[in-house]
Residue frames as a rotation matrix with the C-alpha (Angstrom) as fourth column:
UNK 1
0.834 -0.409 -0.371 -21.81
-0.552 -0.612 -0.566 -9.75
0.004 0.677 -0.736 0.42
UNK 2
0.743 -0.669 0.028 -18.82
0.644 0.703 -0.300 -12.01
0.181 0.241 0.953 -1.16
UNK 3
0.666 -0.685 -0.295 -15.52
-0.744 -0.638 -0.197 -9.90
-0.053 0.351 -0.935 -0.71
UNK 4
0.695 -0.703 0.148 -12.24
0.609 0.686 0.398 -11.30
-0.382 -0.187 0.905 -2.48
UNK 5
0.844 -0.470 -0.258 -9.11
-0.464 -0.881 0.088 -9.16
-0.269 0.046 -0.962 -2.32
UNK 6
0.724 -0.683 0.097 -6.26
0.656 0.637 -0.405 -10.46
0.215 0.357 0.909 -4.58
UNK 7
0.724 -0.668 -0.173 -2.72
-0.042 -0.292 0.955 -9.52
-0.688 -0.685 -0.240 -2.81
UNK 8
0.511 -0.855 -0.083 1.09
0.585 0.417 -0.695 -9.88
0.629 0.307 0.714 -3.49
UNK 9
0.637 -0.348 -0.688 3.28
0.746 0.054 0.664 -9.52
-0.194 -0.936 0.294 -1.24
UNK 10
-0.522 -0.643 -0.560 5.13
0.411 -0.765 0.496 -6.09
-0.748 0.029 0.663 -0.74
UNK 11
-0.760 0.182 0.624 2.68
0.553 -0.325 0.767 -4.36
0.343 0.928 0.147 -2.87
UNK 12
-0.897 0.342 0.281 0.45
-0.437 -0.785 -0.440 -1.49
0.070 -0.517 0.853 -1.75
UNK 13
0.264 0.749 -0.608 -2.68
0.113 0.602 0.790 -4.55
0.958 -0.277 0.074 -1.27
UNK 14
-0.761 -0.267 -0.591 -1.28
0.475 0.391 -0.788 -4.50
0.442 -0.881 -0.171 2.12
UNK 15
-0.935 0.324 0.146 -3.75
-0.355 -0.852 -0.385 -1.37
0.000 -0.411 0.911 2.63
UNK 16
-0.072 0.987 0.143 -6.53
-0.839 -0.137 0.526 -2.80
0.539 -0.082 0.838 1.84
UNK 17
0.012 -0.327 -0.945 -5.87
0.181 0.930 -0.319 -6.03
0.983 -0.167 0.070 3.67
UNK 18
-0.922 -0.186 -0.340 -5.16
0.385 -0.334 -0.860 -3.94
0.046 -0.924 0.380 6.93
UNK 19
-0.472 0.874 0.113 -8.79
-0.876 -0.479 0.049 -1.62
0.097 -0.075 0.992 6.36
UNK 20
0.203 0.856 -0.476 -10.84
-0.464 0.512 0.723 -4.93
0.862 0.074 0.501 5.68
UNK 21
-0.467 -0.614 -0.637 -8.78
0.392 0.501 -0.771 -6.11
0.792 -0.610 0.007 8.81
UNK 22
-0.986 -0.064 -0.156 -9.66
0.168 -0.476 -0.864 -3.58
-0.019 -0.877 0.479 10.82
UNK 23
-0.537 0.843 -0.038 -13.13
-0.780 -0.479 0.403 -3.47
0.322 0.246 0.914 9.71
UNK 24
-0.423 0.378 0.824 -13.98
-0.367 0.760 -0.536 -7.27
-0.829 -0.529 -0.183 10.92
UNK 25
0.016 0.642 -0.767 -14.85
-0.995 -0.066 -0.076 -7.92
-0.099 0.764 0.637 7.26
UNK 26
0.066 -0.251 0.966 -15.05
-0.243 0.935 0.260 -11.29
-0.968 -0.252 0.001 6.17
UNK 27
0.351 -0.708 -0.613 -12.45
-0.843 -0.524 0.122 -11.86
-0.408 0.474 -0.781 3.28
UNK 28
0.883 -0.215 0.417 -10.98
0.374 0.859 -0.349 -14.38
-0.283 0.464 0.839 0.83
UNK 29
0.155 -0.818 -0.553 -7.16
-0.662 -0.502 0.556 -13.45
-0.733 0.280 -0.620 0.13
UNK 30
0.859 -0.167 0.483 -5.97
0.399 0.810 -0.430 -14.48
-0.319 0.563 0.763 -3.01
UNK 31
0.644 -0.687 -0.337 -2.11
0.190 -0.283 0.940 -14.42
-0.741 -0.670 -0.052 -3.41
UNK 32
0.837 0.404 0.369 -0.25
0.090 0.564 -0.821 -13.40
-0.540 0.720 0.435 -5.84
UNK 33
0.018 -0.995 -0.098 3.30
0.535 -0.073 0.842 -13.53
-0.845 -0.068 0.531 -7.09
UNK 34
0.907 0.160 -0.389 3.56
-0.210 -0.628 -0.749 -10.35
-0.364 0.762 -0.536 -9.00
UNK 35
-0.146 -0.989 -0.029 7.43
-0.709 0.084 0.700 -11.80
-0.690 0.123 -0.714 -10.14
UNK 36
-0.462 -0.102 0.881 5.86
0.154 0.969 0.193 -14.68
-0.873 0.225 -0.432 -11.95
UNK 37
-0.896 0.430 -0.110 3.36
-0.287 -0.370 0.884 -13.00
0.340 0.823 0.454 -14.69
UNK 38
-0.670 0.729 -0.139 0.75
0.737 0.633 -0.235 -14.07
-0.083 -0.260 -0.962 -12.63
UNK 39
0.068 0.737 -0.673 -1.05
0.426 -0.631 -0.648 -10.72
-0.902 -0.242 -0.357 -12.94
UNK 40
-0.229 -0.021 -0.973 -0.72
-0.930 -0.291 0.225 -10.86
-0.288 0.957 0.047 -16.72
UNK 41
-0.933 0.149 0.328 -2.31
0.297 0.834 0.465 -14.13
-0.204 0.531 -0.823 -17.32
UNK 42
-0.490 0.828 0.272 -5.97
-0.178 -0.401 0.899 -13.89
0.853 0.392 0.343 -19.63
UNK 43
0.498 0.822 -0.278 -8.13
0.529 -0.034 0.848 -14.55
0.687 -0.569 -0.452 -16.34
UNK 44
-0.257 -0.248 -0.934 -6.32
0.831 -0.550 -0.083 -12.01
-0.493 -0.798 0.347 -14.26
UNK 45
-0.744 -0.490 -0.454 -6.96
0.489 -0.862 0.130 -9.94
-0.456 -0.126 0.881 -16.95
UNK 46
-0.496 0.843 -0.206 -9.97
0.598 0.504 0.623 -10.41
0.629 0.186 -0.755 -17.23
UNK 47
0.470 0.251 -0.847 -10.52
0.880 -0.211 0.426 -8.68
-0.072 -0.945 -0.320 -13.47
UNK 48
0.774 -0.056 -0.630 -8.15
0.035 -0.991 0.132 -6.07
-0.632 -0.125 -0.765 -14.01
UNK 49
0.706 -0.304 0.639 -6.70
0.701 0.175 -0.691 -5.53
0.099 0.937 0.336 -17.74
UNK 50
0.780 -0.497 0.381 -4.23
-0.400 -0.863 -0.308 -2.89
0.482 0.087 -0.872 -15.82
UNK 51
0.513 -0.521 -0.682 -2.45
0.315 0.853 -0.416 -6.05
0.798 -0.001 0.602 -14.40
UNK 52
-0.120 -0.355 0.927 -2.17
-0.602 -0.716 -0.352 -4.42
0.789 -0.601 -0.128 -10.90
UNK 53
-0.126 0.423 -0.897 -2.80
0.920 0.387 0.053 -5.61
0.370 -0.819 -0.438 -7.37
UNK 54
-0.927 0.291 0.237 -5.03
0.066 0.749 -0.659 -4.88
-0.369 -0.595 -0.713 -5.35
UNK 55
-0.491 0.868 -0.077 -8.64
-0.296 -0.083 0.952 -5.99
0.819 0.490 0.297 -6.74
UNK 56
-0.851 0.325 0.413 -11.01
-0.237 0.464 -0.854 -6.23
-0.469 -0.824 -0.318 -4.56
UNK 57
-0.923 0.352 -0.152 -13.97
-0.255 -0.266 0.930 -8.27
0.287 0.897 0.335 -5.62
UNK 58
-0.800 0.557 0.222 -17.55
-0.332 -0.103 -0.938 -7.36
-0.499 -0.824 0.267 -4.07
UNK 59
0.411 0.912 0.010 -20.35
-0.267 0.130 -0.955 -9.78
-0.872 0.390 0.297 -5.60
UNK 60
0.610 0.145 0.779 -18.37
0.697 0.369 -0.615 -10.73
-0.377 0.918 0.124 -8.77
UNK 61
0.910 -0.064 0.410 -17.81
0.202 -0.796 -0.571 -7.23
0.363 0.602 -0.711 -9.65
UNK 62
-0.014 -0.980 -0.198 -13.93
0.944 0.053 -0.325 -6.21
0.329 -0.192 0.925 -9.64
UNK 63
0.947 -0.320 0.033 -13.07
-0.322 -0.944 0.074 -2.43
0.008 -0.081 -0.997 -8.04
UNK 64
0.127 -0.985 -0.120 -9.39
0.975 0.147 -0.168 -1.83
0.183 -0.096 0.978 -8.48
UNK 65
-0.231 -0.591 0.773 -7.50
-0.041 -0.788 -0.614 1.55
0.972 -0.174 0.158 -6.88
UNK 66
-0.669 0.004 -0.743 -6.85
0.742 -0.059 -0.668 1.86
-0.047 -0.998 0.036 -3.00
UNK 67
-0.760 0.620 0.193 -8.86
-0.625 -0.619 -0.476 5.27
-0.175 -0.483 0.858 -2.84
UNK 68
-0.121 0.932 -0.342 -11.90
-0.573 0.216 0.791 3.55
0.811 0.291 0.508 -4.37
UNK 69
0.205 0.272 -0.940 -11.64
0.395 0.856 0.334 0.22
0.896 -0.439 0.068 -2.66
UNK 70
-0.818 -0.459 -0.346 -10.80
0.439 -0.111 -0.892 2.54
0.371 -0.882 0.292 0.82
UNK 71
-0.650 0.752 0.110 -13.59
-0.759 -0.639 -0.122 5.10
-0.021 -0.163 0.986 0.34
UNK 72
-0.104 0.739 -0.665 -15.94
-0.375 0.590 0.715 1.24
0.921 0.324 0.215 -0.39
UNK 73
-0.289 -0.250 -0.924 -14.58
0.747 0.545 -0.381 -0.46
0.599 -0.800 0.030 2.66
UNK 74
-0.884 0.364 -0.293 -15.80
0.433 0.873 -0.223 2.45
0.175 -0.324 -0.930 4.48
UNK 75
-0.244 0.969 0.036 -19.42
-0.967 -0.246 0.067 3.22
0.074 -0.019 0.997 3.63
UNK 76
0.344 0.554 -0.759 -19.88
-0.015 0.811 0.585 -0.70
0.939 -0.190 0.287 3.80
UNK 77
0.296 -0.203 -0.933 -18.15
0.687 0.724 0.060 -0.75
0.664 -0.659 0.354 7.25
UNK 78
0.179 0.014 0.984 -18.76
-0.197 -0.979 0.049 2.54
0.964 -0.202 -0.172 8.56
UNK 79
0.979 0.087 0.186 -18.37
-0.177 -0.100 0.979 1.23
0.104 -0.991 -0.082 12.43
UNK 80
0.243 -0.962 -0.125 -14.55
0.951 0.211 0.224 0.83
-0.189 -0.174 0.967 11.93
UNK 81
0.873 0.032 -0.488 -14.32
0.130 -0.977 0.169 4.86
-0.471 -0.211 -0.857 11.19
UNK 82
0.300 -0.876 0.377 -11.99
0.842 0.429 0.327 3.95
-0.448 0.219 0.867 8.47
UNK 83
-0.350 -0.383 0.855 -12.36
0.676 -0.735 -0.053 7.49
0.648 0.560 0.516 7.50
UNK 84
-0.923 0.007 -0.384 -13.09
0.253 -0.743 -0.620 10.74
-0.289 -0.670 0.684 9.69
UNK 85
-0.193 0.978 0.081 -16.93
0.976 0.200 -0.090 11.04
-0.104 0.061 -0.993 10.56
UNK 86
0.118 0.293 -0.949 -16.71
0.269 -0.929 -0.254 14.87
-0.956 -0.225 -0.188 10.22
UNK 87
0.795 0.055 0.605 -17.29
0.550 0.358 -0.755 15.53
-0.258 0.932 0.254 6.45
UNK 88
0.772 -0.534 -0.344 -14.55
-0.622 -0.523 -0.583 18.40
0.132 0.665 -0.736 5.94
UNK 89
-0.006 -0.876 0.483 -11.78
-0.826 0.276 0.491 16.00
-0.563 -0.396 -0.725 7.53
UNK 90
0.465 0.220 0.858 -13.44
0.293 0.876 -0.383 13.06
-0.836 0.429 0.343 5.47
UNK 91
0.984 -0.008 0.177 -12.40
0.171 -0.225 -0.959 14.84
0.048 0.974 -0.220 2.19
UNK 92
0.404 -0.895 0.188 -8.93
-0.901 -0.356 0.247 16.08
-0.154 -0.269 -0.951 3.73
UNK 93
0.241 -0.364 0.899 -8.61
-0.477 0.762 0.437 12.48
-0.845 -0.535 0.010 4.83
UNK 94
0.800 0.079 0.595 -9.58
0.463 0.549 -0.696 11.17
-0.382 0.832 0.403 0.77
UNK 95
0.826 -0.563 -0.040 -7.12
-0.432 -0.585 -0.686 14.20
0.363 0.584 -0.726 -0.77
UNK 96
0.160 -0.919 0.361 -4.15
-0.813 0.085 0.575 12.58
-0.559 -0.386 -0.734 1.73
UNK 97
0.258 -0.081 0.963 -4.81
0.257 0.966 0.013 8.96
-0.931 0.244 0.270 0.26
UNK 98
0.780 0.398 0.483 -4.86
0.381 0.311 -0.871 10.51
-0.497 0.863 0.091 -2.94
UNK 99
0.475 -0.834 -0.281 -1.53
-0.878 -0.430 -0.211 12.48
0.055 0.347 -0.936 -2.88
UNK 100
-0.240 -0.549 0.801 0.11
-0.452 0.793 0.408 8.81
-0.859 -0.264 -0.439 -1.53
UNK 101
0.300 0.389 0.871 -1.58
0.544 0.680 -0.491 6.88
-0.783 0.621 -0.008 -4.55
UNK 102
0.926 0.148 0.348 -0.96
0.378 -0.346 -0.859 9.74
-0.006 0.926 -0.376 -7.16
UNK 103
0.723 -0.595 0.350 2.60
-0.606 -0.790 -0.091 10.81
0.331 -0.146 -0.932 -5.70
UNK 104
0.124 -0.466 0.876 4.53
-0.885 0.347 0.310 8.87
-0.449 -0.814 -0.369 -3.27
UNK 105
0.584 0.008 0.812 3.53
0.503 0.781 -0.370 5.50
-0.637 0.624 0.452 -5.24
UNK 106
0.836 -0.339 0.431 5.07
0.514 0.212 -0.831 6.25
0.190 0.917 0.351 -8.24
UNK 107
0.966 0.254 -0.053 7.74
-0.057 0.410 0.910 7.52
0.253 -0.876 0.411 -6.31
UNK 108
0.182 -0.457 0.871 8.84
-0.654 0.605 0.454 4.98
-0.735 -0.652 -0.189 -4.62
UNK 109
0.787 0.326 0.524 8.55
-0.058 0.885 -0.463 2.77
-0.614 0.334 0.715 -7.68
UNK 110
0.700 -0.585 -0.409 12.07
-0.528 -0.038 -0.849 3.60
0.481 0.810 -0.335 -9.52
UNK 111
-0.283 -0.757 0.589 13.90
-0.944 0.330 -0.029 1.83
-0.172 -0.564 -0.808 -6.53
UNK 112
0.249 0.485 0.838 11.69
-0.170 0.874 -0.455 -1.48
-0.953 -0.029 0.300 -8.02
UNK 113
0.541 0.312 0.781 11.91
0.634 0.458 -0.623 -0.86
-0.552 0.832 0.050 -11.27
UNK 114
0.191 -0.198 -0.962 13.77
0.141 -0.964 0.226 1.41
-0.972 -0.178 -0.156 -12.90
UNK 115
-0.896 -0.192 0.401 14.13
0.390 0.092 0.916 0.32
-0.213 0.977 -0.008 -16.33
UNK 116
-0.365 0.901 0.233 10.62
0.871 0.419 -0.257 1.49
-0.330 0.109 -0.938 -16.53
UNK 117
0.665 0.021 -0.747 11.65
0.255 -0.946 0.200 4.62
-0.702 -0.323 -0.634 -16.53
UNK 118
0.485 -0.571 -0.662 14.87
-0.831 -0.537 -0.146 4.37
-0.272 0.622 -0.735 -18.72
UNK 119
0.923 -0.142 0.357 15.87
0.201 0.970 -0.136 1.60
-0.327 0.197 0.924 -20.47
UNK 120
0.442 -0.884 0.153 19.61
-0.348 -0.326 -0.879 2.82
0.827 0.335 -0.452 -21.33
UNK 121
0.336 -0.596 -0.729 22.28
0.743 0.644 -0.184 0.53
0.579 -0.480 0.659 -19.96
UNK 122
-0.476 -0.812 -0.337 23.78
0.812 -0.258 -0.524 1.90
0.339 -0.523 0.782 -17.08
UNK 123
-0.197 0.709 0.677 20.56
-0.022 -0.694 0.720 4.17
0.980 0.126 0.152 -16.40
UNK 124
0.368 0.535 -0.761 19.33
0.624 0.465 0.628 2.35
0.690 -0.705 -0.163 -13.40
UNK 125
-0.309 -0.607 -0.732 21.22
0.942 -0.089 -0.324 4.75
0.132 -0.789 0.600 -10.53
UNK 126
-0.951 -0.122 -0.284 20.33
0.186 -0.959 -0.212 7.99
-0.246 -0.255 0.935 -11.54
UNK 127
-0.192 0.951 0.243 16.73
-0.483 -0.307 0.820 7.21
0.855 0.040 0.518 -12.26
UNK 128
-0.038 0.242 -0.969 17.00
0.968 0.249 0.024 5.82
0.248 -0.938 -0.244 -8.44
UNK 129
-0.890 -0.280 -0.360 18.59
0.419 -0.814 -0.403 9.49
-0.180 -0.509 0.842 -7.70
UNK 130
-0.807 0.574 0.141 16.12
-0.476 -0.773 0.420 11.81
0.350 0.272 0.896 -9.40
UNK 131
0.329 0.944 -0.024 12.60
0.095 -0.007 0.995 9.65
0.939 -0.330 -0.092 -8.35
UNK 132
-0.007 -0.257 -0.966 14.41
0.896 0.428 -0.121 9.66
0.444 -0.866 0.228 -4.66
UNK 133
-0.911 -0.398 -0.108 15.40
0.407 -0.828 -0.385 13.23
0.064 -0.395 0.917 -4.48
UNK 134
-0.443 0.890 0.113 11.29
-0.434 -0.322 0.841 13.68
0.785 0.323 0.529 -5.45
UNK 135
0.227 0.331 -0.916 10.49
0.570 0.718 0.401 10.69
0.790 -0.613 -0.026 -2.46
UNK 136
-0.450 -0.498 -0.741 12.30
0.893 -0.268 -0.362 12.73
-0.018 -0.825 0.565 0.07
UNK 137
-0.771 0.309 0.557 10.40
0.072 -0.827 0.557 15.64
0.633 0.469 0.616 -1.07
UNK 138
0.069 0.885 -0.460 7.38
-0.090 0.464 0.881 14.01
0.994 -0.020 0.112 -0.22
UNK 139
0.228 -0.045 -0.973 8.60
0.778 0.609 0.155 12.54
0.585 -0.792 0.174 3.25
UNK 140
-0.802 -0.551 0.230 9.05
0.302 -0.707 -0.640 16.28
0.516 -0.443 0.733 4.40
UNK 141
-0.433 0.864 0.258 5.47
-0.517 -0.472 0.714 16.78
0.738 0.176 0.651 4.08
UNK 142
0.626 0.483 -0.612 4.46
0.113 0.720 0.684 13.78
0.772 -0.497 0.396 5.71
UNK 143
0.066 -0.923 -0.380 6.82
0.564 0.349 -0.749 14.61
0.823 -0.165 0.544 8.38
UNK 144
-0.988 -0.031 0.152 5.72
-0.085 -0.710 -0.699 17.45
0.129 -0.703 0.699 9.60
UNK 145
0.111 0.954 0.279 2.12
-0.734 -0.111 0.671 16.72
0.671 -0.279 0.687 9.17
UNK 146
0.575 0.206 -0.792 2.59
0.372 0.796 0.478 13.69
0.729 -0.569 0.381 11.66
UNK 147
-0.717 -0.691 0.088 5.07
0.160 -0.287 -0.945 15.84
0.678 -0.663 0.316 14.26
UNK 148
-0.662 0.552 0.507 3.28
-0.658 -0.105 -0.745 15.85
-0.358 -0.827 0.433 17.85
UNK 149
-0.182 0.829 -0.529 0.91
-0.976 -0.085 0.202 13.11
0.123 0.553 0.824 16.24
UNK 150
-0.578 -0.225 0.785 0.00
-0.169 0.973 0.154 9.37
-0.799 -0.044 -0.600 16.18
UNK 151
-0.159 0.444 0.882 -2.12
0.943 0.332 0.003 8.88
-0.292 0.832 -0.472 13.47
UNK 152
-0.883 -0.424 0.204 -2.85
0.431 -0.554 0.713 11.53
-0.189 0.717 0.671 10.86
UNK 153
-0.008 0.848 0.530 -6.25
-0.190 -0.522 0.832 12.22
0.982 -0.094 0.165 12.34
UNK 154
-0.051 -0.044 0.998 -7.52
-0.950 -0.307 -0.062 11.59
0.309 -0.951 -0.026 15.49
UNK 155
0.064 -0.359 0.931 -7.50
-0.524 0.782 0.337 8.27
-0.849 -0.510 -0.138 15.82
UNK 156
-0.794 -0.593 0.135 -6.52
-0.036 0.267 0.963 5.37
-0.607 0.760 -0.233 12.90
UNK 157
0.499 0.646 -0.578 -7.84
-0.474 -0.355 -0.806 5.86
-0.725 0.676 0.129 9.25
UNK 158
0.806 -0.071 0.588 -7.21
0.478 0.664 -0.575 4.27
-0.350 0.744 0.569 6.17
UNK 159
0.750 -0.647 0.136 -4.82
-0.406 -0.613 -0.678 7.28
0.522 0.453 -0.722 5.24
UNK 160
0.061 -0.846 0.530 -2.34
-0.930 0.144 0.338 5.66
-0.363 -0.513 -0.778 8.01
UNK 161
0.755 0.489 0.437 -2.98
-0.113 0.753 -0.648 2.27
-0.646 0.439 0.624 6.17
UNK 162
0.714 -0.348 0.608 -1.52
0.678 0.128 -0.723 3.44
0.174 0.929 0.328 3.10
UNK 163
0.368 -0.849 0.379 1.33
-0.909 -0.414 -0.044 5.85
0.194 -0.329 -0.924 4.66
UNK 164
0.329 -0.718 0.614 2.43
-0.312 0.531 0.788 2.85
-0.891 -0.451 -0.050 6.74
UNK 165
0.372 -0.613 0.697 3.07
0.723 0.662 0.197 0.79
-0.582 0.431 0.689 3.50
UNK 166
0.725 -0.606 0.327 4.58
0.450 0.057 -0.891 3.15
0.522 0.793 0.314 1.66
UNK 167
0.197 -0.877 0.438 7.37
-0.980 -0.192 0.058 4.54
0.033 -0.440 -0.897 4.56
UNK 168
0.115 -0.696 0.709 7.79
-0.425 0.610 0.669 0.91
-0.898 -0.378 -0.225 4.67
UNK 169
0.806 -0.176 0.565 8.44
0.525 0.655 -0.544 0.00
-0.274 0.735 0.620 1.27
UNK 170
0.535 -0.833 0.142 11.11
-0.350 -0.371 -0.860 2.64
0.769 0.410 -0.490 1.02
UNK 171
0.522 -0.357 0.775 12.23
-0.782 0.162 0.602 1.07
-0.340 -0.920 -0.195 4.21
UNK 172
0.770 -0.033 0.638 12.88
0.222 0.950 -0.219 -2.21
-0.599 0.310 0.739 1.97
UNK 173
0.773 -0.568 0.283 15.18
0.369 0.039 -0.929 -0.31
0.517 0.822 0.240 -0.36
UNK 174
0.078 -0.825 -0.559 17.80
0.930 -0.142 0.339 0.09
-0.359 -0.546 0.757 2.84
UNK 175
0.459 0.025 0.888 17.22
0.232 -0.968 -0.092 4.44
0.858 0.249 -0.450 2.08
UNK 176
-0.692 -0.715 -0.102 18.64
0.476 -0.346 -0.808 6.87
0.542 -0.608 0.580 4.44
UNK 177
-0.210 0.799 0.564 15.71
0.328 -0.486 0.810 7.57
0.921 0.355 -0.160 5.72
UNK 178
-0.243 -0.260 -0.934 17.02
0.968 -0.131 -0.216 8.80
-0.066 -0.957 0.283 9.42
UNK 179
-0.969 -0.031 0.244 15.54
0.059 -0.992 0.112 12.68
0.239 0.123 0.963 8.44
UNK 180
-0.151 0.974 0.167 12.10
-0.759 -0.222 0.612 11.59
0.633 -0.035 0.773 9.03
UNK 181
-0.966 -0.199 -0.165 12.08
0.043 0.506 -0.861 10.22
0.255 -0.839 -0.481 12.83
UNK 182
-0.433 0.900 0.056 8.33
-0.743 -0.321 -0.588 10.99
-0.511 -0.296 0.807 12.76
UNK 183
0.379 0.652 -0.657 7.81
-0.921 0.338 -0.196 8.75
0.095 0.679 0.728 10.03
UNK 184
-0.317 -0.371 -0.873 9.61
-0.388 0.891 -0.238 5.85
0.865 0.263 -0.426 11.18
UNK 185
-0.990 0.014 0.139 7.93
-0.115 0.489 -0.865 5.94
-0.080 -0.872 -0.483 14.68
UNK 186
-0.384 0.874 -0.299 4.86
-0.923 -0.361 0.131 6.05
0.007 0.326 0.945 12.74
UNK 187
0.330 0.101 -0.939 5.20
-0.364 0.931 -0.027 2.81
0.871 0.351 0.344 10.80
UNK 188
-0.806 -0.592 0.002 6.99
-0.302 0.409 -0.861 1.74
0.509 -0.695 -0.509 14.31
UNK 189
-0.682 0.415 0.603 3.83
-0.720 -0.232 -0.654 2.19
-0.131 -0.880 0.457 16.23
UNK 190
0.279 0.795 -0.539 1.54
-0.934 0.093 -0.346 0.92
-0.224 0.600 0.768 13.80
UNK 191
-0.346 -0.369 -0.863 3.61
-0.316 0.911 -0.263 -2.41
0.883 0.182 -0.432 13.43
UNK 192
-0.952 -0.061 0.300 1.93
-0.305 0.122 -0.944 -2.94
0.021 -0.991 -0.135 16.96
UNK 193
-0.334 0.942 -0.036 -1.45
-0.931 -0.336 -0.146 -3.40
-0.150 -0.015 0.989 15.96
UNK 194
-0.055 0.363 0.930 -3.44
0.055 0.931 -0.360 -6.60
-0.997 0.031 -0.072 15.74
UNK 195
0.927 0.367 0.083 -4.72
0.092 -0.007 -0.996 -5.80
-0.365 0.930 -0.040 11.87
UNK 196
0.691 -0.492 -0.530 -1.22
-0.714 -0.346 -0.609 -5.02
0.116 0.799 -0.590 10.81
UNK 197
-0.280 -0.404 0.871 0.64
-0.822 0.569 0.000 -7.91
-0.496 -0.716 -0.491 12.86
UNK 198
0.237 0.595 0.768 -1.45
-0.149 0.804 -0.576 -10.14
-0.960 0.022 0.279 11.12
UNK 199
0.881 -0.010 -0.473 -0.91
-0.394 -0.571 -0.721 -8.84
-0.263 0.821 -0.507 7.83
UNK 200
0.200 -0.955 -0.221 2.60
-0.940 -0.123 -0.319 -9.08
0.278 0.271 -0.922 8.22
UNK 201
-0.250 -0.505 0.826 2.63
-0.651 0.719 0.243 -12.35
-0.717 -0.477 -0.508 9.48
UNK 202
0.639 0.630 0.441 0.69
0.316 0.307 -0.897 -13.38
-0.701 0.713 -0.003 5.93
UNK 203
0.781 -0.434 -0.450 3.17
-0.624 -0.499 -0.601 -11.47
0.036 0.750 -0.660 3.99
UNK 204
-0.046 -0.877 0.479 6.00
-0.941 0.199 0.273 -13.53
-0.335 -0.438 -0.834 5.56
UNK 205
-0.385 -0.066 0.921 4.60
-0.212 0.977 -0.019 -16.69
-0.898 -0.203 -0.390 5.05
UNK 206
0.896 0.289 0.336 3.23
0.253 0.289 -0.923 -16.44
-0.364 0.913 0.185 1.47
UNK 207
0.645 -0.645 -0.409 6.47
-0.762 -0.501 -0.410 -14.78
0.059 0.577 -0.815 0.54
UNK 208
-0.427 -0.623 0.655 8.44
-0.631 0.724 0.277 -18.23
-0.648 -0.295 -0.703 2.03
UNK 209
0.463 0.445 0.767 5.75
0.173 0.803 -0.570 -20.22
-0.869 0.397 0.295 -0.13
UNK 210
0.986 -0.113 -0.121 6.78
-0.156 -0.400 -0.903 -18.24
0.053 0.910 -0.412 -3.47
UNK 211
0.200 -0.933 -0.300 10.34
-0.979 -0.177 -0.103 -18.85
0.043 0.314 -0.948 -2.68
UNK 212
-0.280 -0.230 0.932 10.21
-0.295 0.945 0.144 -22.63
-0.914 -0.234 -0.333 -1.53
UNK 213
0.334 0.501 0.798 8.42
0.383 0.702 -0.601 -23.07
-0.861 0.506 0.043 -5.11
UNK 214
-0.406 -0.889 0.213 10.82
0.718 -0.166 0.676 -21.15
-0.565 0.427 0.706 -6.79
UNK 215
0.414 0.478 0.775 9.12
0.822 -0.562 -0.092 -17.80
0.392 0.675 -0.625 -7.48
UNK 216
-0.451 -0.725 0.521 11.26
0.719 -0.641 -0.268 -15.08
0.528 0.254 0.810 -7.64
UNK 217
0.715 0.610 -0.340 9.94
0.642 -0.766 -0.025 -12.07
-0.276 -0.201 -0.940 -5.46
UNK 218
0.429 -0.732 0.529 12.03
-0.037 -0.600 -0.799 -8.49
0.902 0.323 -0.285 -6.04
């Protein structure tokens, strides 16, 4: 089985990038500077005509969304227990990814973008306030469901994957995010691993290429 998982740095690819990590898969990364239009040229869109990251492609064939490409990664790599082997906790485990992917993500995504949201000069602050005051919402939940915890099951799952990057992309927009000491020794702990270590030492160093060659990240 071919697998190639197209990235960009700071972008929720990190998840799958950590799962195929942790799974011992063997992996082609292609990088990409979402700042440049690279994920809006005709052969990117070609792979995925929603001009997103991450695709993972298995054989040719493109899957794009983190639950999919989590819930693929593992039934093909079921000895990495990227998902709880009991079946009601397996579904608990898919519904958590799917509040982070259908909630949290979008977010977190006025502190990136906010014209997307409102395109009226002088907009950009209070469509930070109002998707924040909705982010902090969120980070209560995830706050208490990780109190007395280390990983959001019993031991790590893709659902801590995709938590870690998104407490740490609001971590990137310098938030106040000192109310949720549970969630920052999460992403603390989890910055200890081999699979995410690695990760992050890839993120660093493609992000230094994209700037030495004069590509803008945010």
């Amino acid at each position: 089985m071919k697998l190639e998982l197209y990235y960009a740095p700071k972008t929720c690819a990190l998840v799958p990038y950590v799962t195929l990590t942790e799974a011992g898969a063997d992996f082609t990364v292609h990088n990409m500077n979402s700042r440049s239009g690279a994920l809006k040229t005709p052969e990117y869109l070609r792979l995925n005509p929603k001009h997103k990251v991450p695709v993972l492609v298995i054989d040719g064939e493109p899957l794009t969304e983190n639950v999919a490409i989590q819930i693929f990664i593992h039934r093909h790599f079921p000895q990495a227990k990227l998902l709880p082997q009991d079946p009601k906790q397996e579904i608990k485990a898919i519904s958590l990814m799917a509040w982070f992917a259908s909630t949290i993500h979008p977010h977190l995504t006025p502190n990136a973008r906010p014209e997307n949201y409102c395109d009226l000069p002088g907009s950009a602050d209070a469509v930070k306030r109002a998707g924040n005051k909705l982010l902090f919402e969120d980070f209560r939940i995830a706050e208490g469901l990780l109190a007395g915890r280390e990983f959001f099951f019993d031991h790590f799952t893709a659902p801590d994957a995709y938590f870690f990057w998104c407490f740490r992309r609001a971590i990137t927009f310098k938030l106040d995010l000192s109310p949720f000491p549970n969630c920052r020794a999460f992403v603390e702990r989890l910055q200890q691993r081999p699979s995410l270590q690695k990760v992050l030492v890839h993120e660093q160093a493609v992000e230094a290429e994209f700037t030495r060659t004069a590509q803008p990240l945010n």
